[in-house]
N, C-alpha and C positions, 0 to 999 in steps of 0.2 A: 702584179695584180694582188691586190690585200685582199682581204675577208671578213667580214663583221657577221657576228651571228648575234643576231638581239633580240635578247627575251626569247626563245623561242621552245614552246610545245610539242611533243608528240604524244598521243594515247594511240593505243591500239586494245580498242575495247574499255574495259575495265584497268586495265595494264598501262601505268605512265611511264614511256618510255625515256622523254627528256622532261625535266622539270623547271621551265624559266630560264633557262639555258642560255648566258651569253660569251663569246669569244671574241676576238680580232685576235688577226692571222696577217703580218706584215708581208709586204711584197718580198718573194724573196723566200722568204722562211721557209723552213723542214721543220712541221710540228709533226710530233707523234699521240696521238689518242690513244692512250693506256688504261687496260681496265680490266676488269674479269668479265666474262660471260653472262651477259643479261644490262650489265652497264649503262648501255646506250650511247657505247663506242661507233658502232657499226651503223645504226639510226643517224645518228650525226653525220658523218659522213654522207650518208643517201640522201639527205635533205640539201647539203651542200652540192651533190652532184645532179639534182632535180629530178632524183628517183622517188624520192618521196617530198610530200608536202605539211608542211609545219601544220599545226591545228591553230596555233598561236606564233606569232613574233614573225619576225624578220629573216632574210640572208642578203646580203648586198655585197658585190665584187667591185671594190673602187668606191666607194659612196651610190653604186647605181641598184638600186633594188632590183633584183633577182627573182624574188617568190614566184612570181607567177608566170619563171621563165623554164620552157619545158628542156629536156635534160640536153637534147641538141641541137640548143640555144647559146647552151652557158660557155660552151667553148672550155670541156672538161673533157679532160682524159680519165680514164679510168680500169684499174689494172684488179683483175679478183683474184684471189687464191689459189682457181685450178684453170691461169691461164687463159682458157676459153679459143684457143686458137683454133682456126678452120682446120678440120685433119684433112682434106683433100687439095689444100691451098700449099703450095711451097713457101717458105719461111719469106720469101722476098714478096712472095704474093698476099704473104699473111702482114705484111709489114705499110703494103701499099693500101690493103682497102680500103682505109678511112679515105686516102683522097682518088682512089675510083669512084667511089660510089658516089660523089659529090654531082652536085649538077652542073650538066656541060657548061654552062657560063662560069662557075668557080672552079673547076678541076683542070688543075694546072698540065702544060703538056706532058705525053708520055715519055721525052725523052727527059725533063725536069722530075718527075716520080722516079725512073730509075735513077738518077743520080741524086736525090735524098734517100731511099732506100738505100743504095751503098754507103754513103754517109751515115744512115743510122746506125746500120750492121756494122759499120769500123767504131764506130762509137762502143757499143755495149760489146767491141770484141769477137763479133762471129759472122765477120765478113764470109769466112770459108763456108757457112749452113747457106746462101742464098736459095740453091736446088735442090733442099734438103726437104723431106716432108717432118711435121710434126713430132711422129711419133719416133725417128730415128735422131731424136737428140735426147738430151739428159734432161731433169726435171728441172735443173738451175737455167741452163740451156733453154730453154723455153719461157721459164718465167723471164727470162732478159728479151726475148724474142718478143712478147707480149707487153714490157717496156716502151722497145722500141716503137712498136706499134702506137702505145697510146702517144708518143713524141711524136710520131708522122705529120698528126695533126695540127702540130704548133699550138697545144693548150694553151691556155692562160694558168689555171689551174692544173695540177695532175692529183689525183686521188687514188692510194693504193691499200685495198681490204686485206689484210691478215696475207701479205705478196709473198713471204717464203714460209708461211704454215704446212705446206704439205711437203717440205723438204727436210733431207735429213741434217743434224745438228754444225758438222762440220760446212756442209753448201749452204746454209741458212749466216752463218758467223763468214764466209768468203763474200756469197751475197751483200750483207748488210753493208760492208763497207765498200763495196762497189756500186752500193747506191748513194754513199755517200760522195764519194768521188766523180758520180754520174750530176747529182743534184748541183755541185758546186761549177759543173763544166757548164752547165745548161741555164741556173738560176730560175728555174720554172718555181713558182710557190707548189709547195708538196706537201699535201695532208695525209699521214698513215696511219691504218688502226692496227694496232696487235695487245697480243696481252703478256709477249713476253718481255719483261722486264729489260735484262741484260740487254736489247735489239735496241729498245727507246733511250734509252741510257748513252749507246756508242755512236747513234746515228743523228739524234733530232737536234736542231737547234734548242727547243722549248718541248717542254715534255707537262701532257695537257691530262691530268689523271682524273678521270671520270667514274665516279662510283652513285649507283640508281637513279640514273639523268641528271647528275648538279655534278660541276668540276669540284673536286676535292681539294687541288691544289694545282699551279699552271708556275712552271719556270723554267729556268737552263736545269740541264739534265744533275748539274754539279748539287746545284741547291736545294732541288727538290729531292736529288738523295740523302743529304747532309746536314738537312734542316727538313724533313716534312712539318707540315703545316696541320698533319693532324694523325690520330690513333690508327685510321684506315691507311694512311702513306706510309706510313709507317711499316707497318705491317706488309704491306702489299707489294712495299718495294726490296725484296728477300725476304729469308729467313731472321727472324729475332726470338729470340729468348724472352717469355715474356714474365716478370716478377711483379706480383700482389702486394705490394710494401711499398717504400722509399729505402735508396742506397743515398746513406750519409756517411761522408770519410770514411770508406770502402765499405762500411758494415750495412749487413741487412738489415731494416725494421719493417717486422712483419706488421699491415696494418690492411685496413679496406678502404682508405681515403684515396689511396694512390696505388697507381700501374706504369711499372720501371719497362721499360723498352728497350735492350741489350743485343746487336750485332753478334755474331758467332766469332768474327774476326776483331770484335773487343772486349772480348773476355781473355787475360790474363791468364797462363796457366803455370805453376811452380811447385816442384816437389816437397816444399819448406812453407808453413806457413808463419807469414808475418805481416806488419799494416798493410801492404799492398794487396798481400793475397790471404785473406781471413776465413774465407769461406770453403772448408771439407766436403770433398768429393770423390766418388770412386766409378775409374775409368769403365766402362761397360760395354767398350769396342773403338777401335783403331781401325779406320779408315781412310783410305787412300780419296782425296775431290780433285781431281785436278794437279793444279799446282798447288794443291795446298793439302794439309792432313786432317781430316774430320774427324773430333773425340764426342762421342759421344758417352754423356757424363750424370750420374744419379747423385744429385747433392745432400749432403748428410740430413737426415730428417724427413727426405721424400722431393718429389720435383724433379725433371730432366734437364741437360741444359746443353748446348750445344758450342762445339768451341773449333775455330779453324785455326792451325800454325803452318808457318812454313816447313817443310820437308827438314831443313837443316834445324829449326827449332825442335822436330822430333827426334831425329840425330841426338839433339842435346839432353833432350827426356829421355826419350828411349821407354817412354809408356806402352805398359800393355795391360791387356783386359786384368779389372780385380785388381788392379793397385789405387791407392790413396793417392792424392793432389790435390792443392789448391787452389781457389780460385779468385780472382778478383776484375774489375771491371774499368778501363782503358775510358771508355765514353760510355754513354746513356744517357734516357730521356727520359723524363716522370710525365703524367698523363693524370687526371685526375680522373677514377674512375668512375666518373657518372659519363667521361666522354669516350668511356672504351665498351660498345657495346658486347660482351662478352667474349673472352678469348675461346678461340676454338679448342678444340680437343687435340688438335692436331699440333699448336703451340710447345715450344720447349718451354716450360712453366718453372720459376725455379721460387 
């Protein structure tokens, strides 16, 4: 089931939610809706699932116009943040509703529901919860329960709002690729909104980045990391170092034409300065991220800048706060500044 969203409007009040907004959504496809908060991530979405209704434009599933098809119509699953499961229903009874509650001429026999509910349950892995209520599983444990549920009903579409926001960082990163491994066994087309970066990046076919109701930028996850298409993608997709100049054959030229866009992970770090690394720095903490080591760095003159190495590239430093180092720059992007609407405060500025 593809998806075309054309041209399409939302205001709420004063407030324009989406602005002229168009997409297509291949059969098939894992897009993810990426954005911050206010976006028009989540409006999206609800217009697609016929919880809301466009002011303007189109939604059509297959070429067949949609708008003014109310939400269980559209033959849409839909999965929210906290779940929503019946606390008084057992997992298997929470799994079965969509096709209980159908009307006796479409609601397939009872002994056909329990033998796709067991099916479902071996699918998403918790075949052993059938008799289990709600609140006696884990928070991942439920979000897959509430999964399966919207699969009962053999969507055409599946639609899932911010699915592992309210779980903690490790069940959110197991989750994510269990829905990846889920979406590929199943081929349901799958729209998801979140605004964590790293999630759209590992999971989605096309990653669809929305910023104040108009897409910013729509591609494979690879490209639109690796090439944004503008100062907001940029930006939005991790942390960068952002320089008021142009870097030409490694040196900085400070000017106001131009705004340099520098990854933490391509900034060049050396105890020795020479053409590679021209730019004097002194380290102002040593930090552990992960797998990798976080320096944060005050560069000569003023400005912060931020820089990640591997563990064993610290090994080889062996940096600590209050020492001198040089810096220089692997990749970057210049941006001219009348199209960078000011850098935050929050920016590593160099």
């Amino acid at each position: 089931m593809s998806i075309t969203i054309e041209n399409v409007t939302k205001r709420f009040g004063s407030f324009t939610a989406l602005n002229n907004l168009s997409l297509e959504i291949a059969s098939g496809e894992l897009v993810a809706l990426l954005g911050p908060s206010g976006s028009g991530k989540t409006t999206l979405l609800r217009i697609i699932a016929g919880l809301e209704s466009p002011d303007d434009g189109r939604v059509l599933f297959t070429g067949r116009d949609q708008t003014g098809v109310g939400a269980k119509d559209r033959g849409v699953g839909f999965v929210f943040q906290h779940y929503a499961l019946f606390r008084h229903m057992t997992v298997a009874e929470n799994v079965a509703f969509g096709l209980t509650v159908r009307p006796k001429a479409s609601r397939p026999p009872v002994e056909e529901i329990r033998k796709k509910v067991a099916h479902l349950l071996k699918m998403v892995q918790l075949d052993w919860t059938a008799d289990r209520l709600p609140h006696q599983l884990s928070g991942g444990q439920r979000q897959r329960i509430a999964l399966a549920r919207a699969l009962a009903v053999e969507p055409k579409v599946l639609l899932l709002d911010e699915p592992f926001g309210a779980l903690d960082a490790k069940v959110r990163a197991e989750l994510r690729r269990w829905l990846r491994q889920l979406h590929d066994q199943t081929g349901v087309t799958t729209v998801f909104v979140t605004h964590d970066q790293e999630e759209a990046l590992e999971v989605a076919d096309r990653v669809v980045v929305v910023n104040q109701g108009r897409i910013e930028q729509a591609g494979p996850p690879d490209e639109v990391y690796a090439n944004p298409a503008t100062p907001f993608v940029h930006h939005f997709l991790g942390t960068v170092n952002v320089f008021h100049g142009r870097i030409h054959d490694g040196l900085a030229a400070v000017g106001d034409a131009d705004v340099t866009f520098v990854r933490p992970h391509d900034v060049a770090v050396s105890r020795v300065r020479d053409e590679v690394h021209p730019i004097a720095a002194t380290v102002k903490q040593v930090g552990i991220a992960g797998a990798l080591v976080r320096y944060d760095l005050e560069r000569e003159g003023g400005g912060r800048v931020e820089a990640l190495v591997t563990h064993a590239r610290q090994r080889e430093l062996g940096l600590q706060a209050g020492q001198q180092i040089f810096l220089g720059f692997s990749e970057f992007k210049t941006y001219a500044a009348a199209s960078v609407p000011g850098a935050s405060s929050d920016d590593y500025t160099i």
